[in-house]
ZAFI-986907 format. One record per residue (C-alpha): residue in one letter; chain; x, y, z. Coordinates in steps of 0.001 Angstrom, whole numbers, always signed. Example, Ala and Ser with C-alpha at 12.3 -4.5 7.8 and 13.67 -1.06 7.14 Angstrom:
BEGIN
+---------+--------+---------+---------+---------+
! residuo ! cadena !       x !       y !       z !
+---------+--------+---------+---------+---------+
!       a !      A !  +12300 !   -4500 !   +7800 !
!       s !      A !  +13670 !   -1060 !   +7140 !
+---------+--------+---------+---------+---------+
//
This chain:
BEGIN
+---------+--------+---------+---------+---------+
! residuo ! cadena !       x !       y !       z !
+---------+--------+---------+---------+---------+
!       x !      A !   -2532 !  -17492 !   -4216 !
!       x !      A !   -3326 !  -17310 !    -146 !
!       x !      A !    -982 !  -19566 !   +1056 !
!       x !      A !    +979 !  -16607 !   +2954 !
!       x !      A !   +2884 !  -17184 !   +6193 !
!       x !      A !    +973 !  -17675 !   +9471 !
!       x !      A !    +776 !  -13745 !   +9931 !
!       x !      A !   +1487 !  -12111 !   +6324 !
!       x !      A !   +2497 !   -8261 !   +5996 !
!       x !      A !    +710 !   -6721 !   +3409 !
!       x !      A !   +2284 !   -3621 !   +1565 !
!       x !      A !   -1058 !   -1640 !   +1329 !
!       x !      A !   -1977 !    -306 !   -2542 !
!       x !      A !   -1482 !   +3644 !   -2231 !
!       x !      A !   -1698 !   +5801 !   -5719 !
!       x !      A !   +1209 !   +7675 !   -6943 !
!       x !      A !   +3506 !   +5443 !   -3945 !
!       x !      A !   +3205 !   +1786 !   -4560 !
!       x !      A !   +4681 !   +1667 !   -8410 !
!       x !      A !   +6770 !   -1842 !   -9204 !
!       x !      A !  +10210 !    -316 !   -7650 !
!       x !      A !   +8787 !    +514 !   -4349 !
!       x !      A !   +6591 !   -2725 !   -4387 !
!       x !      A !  +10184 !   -4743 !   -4604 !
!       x !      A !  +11883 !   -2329 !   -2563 !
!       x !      A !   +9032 !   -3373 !    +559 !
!       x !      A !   +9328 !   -7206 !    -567 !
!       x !      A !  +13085 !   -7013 !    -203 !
!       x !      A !  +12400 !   -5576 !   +3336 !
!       x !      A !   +9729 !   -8507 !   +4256 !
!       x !      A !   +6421 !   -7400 !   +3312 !
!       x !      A !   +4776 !  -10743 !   +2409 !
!       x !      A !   +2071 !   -9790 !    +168 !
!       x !      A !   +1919 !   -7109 !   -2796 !
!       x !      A !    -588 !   -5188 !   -4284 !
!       x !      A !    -686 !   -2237 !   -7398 !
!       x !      A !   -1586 !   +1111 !   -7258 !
!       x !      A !   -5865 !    +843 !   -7718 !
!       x !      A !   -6678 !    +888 !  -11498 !
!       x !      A !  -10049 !   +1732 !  -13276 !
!       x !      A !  -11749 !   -1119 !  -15376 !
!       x !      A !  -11999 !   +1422 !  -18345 !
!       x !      A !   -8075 !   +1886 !  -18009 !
!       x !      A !   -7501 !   -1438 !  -18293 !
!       x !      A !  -10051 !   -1957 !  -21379 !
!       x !      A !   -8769 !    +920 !  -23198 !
!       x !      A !   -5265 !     -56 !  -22442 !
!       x !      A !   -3796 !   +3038 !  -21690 !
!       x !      A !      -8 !   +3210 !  -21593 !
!       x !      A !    -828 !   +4948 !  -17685 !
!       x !      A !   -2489 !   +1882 !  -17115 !
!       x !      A !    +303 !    -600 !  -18178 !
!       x !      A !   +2604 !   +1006 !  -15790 !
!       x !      A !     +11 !    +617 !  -13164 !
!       x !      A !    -246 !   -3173 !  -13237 !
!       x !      A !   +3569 !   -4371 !  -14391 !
!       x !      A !   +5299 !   -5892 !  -12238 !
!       x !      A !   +8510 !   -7880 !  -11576 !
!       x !      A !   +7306 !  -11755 !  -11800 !
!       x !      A !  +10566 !  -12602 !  -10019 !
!       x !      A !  +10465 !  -10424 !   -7082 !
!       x !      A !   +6730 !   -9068 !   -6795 !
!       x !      A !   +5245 !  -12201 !   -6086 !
!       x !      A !   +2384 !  -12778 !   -4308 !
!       x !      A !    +909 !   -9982 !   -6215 !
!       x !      A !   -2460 !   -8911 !   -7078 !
!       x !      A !   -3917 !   -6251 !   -9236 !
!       x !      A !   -6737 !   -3655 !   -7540 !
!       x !      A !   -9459 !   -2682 !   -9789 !
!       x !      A !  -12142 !    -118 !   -9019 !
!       x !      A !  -15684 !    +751 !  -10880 !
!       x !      A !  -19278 !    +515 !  -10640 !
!       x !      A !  -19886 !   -1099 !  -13690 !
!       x !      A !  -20312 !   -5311 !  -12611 !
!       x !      A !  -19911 !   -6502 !  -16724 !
!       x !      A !  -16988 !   -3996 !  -17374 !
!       x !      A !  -15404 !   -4522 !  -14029 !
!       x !      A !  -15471 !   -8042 !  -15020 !
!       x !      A !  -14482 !   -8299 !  -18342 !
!       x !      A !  -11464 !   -5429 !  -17013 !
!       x !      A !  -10190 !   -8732 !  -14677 !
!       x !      A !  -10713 !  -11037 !  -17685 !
!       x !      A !   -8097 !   -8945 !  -19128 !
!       x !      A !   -6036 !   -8382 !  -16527 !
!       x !      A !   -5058 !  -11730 !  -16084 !
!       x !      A !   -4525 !  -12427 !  -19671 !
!       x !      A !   -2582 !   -9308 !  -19903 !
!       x !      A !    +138 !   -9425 !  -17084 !
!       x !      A !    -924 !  -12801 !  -15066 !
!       x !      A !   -1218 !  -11765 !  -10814 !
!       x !      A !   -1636 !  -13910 !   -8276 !
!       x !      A !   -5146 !  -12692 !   -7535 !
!       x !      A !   -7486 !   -9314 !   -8278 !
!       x !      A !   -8542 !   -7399 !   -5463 !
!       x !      A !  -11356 !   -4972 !   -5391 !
!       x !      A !  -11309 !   -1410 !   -4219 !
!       x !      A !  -14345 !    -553 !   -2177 !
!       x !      A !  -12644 !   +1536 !    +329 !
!       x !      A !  -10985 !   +4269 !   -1732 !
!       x !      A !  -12364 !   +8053 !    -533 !
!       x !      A !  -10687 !  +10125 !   -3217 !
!       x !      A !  -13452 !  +12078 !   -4800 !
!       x !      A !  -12541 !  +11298 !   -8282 !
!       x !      A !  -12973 !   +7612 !   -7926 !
!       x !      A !  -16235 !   +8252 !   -5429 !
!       x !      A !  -17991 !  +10297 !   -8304 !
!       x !      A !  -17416 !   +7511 !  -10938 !
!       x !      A !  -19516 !   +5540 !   -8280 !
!       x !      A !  -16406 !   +3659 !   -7533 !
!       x !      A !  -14112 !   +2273 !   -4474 !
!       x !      A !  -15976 !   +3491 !   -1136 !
!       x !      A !  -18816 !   +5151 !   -2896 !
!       x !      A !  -20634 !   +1602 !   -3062 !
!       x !      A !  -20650 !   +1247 !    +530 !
!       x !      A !  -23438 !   +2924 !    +544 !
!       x !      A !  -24823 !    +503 !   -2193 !
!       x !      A !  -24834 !   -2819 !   -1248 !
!       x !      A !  -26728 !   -4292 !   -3765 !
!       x !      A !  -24548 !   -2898 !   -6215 !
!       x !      A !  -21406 !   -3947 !   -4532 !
!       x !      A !  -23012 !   -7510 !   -4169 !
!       x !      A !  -22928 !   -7985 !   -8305 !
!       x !      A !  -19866 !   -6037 !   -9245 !
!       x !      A !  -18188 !   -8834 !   -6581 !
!       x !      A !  -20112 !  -11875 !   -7382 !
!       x !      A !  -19899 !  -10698 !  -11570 !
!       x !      A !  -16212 !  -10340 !  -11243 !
!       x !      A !  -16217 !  -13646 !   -8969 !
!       x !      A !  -17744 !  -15585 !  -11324 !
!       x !      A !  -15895 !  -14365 !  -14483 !
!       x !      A !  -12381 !  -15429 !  -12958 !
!       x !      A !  -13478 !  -18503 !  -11427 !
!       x !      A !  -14464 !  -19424 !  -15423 !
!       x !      A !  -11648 !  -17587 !  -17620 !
!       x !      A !   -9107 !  -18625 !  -14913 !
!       x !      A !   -9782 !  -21158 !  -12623 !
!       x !      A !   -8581 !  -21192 !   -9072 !
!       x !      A !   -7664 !  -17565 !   -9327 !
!       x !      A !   -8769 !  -15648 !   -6058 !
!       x !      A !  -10843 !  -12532 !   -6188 !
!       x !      A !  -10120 !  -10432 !   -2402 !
!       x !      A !  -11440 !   -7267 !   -1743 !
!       x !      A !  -10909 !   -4089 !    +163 !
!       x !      A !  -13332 !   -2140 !   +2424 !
!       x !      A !  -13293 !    +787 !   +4850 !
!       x !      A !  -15767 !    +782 !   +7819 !
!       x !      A !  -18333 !   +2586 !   +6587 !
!       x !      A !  -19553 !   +5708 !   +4296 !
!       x !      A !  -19787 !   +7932 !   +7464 !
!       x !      A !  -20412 !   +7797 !  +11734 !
!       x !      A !  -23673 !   +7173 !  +11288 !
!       x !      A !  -23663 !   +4274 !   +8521 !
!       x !      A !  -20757 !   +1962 !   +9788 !
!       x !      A !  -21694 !   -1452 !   +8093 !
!       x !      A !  -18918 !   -2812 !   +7579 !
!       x !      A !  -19553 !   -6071 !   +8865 !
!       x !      A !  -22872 !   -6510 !   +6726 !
!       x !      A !  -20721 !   -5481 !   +3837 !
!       x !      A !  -17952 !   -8630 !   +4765 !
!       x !      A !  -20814 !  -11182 !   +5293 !
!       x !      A !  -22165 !  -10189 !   +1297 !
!       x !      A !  -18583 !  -10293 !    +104 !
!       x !      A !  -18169 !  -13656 !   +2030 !
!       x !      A !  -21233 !  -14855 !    +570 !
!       x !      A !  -20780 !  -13303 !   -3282 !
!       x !      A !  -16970 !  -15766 !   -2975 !
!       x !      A !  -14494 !  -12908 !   -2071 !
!       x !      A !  -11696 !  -14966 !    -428 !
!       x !      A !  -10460 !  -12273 !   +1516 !
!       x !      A !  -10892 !   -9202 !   +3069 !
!       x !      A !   -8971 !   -5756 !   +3831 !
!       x !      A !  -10533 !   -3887 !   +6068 !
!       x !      A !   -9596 !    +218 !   +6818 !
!       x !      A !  -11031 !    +960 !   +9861 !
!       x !      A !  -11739 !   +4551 !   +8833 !
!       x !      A !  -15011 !   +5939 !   +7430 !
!       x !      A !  -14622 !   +7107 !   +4082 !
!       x !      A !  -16090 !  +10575 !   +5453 !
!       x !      A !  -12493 !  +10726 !   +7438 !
!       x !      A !  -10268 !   +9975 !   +4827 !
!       x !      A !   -6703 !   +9679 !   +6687 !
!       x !      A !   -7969 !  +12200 !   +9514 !
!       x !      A !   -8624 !  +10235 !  +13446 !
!       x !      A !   -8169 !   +7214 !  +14323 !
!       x !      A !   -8546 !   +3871 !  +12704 !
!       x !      A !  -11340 !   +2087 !  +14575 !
!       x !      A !   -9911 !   -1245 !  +15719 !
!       x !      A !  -13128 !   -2709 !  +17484 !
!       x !      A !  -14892 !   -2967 !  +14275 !
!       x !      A !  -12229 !   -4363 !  +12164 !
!       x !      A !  -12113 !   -7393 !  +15060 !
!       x !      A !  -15985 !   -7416 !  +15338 !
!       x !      A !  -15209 !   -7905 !  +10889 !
!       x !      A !  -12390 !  -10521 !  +11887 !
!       x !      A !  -14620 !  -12709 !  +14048 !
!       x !      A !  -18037 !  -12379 !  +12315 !
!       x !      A !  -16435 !  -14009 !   +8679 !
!       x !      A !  -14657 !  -17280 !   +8049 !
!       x !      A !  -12619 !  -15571 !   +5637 !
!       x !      A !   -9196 !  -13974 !   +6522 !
!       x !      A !   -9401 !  -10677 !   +7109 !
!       x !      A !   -6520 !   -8226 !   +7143 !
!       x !      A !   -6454 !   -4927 !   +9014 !
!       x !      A !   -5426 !   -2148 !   +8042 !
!       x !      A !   -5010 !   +1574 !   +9571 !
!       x !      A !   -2667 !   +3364 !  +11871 !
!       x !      A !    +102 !    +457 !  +11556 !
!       x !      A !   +2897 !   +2960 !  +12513 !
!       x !      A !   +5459 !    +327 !  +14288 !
!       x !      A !   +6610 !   -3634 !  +14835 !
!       x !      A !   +4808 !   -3023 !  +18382 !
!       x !      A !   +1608 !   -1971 !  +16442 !
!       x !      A !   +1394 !   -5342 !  +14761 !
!       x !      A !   +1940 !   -7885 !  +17328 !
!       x !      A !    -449 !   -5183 !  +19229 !
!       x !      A !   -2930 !   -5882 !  +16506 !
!       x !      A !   -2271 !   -9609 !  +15665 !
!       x !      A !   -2292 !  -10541 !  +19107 !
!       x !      A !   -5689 !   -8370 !  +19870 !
!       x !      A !   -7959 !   -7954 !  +16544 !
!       x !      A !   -8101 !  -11676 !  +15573 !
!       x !      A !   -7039 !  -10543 !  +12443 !
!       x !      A !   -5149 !  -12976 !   +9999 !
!       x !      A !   -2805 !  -10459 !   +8796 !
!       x !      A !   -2440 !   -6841 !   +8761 !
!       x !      A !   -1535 !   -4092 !   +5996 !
!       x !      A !    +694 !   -1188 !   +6190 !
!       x !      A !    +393 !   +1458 !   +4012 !
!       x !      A !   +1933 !   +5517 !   +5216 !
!       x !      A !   +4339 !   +4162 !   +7687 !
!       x !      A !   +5947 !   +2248 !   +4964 !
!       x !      A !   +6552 !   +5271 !   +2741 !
!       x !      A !   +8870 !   +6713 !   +4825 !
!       x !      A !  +10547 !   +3480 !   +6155 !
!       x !      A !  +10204 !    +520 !   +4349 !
!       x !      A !  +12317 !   -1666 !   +6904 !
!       x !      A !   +9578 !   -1686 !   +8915 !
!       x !      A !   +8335 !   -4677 !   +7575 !
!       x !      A !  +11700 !   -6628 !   +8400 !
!       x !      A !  +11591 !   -5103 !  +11961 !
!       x !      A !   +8037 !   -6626 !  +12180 !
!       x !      A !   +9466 !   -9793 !  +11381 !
!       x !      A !  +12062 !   -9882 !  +13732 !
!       x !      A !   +9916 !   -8395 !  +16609 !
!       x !      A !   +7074 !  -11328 !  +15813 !
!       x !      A !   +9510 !  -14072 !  +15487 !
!       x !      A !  +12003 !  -13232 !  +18470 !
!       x !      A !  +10350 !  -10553 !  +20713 !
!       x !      A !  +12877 !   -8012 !  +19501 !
!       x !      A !  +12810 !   -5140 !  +17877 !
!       x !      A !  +15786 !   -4291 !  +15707 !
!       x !      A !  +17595 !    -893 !  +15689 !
!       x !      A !  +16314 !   +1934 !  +13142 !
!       x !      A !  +18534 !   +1887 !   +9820 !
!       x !      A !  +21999 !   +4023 !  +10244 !
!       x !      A !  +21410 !   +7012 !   +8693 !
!       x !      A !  +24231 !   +6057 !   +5646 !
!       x !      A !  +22278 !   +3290 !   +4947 !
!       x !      A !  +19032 !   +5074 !   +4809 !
!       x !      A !  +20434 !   +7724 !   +2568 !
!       x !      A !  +21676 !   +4625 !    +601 !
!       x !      A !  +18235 !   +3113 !    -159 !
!       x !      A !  +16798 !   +6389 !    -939 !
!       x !      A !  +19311 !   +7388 !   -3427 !
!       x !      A !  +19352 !   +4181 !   -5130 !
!       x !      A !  +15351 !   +4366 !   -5068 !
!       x !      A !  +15838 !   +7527 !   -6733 !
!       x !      A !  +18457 !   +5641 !   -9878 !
!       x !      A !  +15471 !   +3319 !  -10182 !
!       x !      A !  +12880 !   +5582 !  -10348 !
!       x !      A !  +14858 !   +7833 !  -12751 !
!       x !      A !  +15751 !   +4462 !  -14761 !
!       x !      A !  +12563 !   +3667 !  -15232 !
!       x !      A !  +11027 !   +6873 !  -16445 !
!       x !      A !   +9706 !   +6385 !  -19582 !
!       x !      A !   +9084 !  +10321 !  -20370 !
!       x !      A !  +10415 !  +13551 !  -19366 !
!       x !      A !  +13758 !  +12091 !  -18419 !
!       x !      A !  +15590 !  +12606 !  -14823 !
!       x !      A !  +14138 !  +16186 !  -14001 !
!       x !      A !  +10459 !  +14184 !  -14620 !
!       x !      A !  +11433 !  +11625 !  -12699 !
!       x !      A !  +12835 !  +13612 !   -9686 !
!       x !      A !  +10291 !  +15542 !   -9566 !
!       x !      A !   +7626 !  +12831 !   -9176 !
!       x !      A !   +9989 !  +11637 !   -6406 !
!       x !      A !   +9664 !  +14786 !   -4287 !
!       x !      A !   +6829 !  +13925 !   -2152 !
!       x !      A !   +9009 !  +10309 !   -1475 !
!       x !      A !  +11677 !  +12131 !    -474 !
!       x !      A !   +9502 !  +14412 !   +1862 !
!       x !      A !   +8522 !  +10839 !   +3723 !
!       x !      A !  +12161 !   +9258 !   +3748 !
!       x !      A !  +13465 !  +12576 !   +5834 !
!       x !      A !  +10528 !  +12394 !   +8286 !
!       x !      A !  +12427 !  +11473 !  +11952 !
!       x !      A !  +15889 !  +12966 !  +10367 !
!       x !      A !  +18583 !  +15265 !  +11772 !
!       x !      A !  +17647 !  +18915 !  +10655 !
!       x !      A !  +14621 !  +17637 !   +8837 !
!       x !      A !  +12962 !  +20744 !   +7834 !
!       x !      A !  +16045 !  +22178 !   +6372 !
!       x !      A !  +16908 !  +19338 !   +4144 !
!       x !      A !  +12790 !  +19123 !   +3159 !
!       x !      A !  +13456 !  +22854 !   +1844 !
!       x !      A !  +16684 !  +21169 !    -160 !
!       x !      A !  +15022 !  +18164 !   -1840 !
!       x !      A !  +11650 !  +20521 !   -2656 !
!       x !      A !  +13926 !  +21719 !   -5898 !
!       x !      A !  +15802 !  +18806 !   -6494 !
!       x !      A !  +16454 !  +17917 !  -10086 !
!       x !      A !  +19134 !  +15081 !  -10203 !
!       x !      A !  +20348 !  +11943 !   -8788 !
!       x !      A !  +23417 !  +14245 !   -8372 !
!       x !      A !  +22054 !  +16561 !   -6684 !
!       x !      A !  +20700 !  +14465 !   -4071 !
!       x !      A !  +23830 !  +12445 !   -3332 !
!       x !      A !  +25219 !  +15873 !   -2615 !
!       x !      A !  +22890 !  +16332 !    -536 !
!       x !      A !  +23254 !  +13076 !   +1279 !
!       x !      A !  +26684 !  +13527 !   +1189 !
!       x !      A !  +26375 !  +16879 !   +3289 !
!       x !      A !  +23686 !  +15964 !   +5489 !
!       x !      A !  +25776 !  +13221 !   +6921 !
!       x !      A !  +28825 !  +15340 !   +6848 !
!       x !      A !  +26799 !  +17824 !   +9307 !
!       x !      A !  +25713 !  +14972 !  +11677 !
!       x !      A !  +28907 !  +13548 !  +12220 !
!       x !      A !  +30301 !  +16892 !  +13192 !
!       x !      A !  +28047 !  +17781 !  +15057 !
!       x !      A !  +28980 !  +15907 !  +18505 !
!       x !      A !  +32815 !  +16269 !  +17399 !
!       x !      A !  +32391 !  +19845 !  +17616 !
!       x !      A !  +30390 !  +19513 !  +20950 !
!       x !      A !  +34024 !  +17548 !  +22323 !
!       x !      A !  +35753 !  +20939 !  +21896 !
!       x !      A !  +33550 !  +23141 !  +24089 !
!       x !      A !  +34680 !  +24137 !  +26923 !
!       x !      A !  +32653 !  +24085 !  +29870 !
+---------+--------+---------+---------+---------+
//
């Protein structure tokens, strides 16, 4: 499915952030298009219980949705999105070619094969092929960074074999894979990308605001872009994109009840969903969240030093509950002194 709106959002895939409840969460908020957490073909063909929570997803509210897969393997990676779409049906795969984590570089997947291109050629035209027959009309996209390092930035030979192997789409991170998250996304070559293929290309990297995508859209020649950190800590900023493109405005930041109230009731979901190790399991993996929802707040550090221990859904609406006590006092209080 790639009949998104003229300028789609995408909600980039980010591992250990971008489970089914935040993926909703985002698509309530505007993001157009979804995508899982990446998953290895030999997860998926051992189906691993890890794996099935990688890849389920809410066919009512996820959709468009696609499933990212990562190897080095061109038969396994294929017969991996074979199975995927018998197993839980997406809207498309997507390939991981960009990924720096060292764990998925030294099974010679994600951004390891940028500095393969052969290799990347047949895991994309293997998997290509094997959807186009099991599951006709099904798209195969992909996802690149710029390049292995400063010195071997190829990223636009690596679009023009994708184009060519039948990838119907492109991410692009304009990041090396030798910076990981460090400088600055490089913007020149994701347009140079953008104009050198016919197919749409979607950029992706230091999308911090609604003013950084019509920036983008209206500079890049990009068909879409993807936001991936700034949405961890507010997820509205998809709808304020929205707004901004459509109308030229951009909408006020969330008041600070209603921010507590999405990240509390993320927090019921989260702890609903846990399948083991109950709420103290499931408020712990939430920590790091939390750390990102309290960026920007009132007396941020303080409260980061709070939720670092918390154990409960109770414990954090106390939390929330004094936080917001302390801000509203806090210009009362400034009324009464006497200058």
């Amino acid at each position: 499915m790639l009949n998104d709106p003229d300028f789609p959002l995408f909600l980039a895939p980010m591992a250990g952030v971008t489970d089914t409840i935040f993926r909703q969460l985002c698509k309530a908020q505007g993001a157009d298009v979804l995508t899982t957490e990446f998953v290895s073909a030999d997860g998926i063909l051992h189906r691993n219980e890890r794996t099935q929570e990688y890849i389920e997803f809410d066919a009512q509210t996820e959709r468009p949705l696609g499933v990212q897969l990562f190897g080095g393997d061109p038969e396994r990676m294929a017969e991996a999105a074979r199975a995927v779409m018998d197993w839980v049906h997406p809207d498309f795969i997507d390939l991981n070619f960009g990924c720096p984590v060292n764990k998925v570089v030294a099974k010679n997947g994600g951004s390891s094969l940028l500095k393969d291109c052969p290799l990347l050629e047949r895991v994309a035209s293997t998997v290509v092929k094997a959807v186009g027959a099991s599951h006709p009309g099904v798209p195969v996209t992909g996802k690149i960074r710029i390049g292995w390092d400063d010195k071997s930035i190829n990223a636009v030979q690596i679009a023009r074999a994708l184009e060519g192997c039948g990838i119907r789409r492109l991410a692009v991170h304009g990041r090396t894979r030798a910076q990981g998250y460090s400088g600055e996304a490089n913007w020149d070559v994701i347009a140079e990308v953008a104009g050198t293929v016919r197919i749409p290309v979607i950029g992706n990297g230091d999308i911090a605001s609604a003013r950084d995508v019509k920036h983008r859209r209206d500079t890049a020649g990009v068909a879409g872009v993807m936001i991936g950190r700034a949405a961890m800590g507010a997820p509205w900023i998809f709808a304020q994109a929205k707004t901004f493109l459509a109308t030229g405005e951009i909408p006020p930041e969330p008041e600070l009840a209603a921010r507590w109230e999405m990240i509390v009731g993320h927090c019921r979901l989260a702890v609903a969903r846990r399948r083991h190790g109950g709420e103290r399991a499931a408020m712990a993996s939430m920590r790091a969240r939390l750390m990102a929802y309290t960026r920007g707040m009132e007396g941020g550090r303080n409260l980061r030093g709070q939720l670092s221990h918390v154990a409960s859904v109770a414990e954090l609406e106390d939390i929330a509950v004094r936080h917001l006590d302390d801000v509203e006092r806090k210009p009362a209080a400034a009324e009464c002194v006497e200058v």
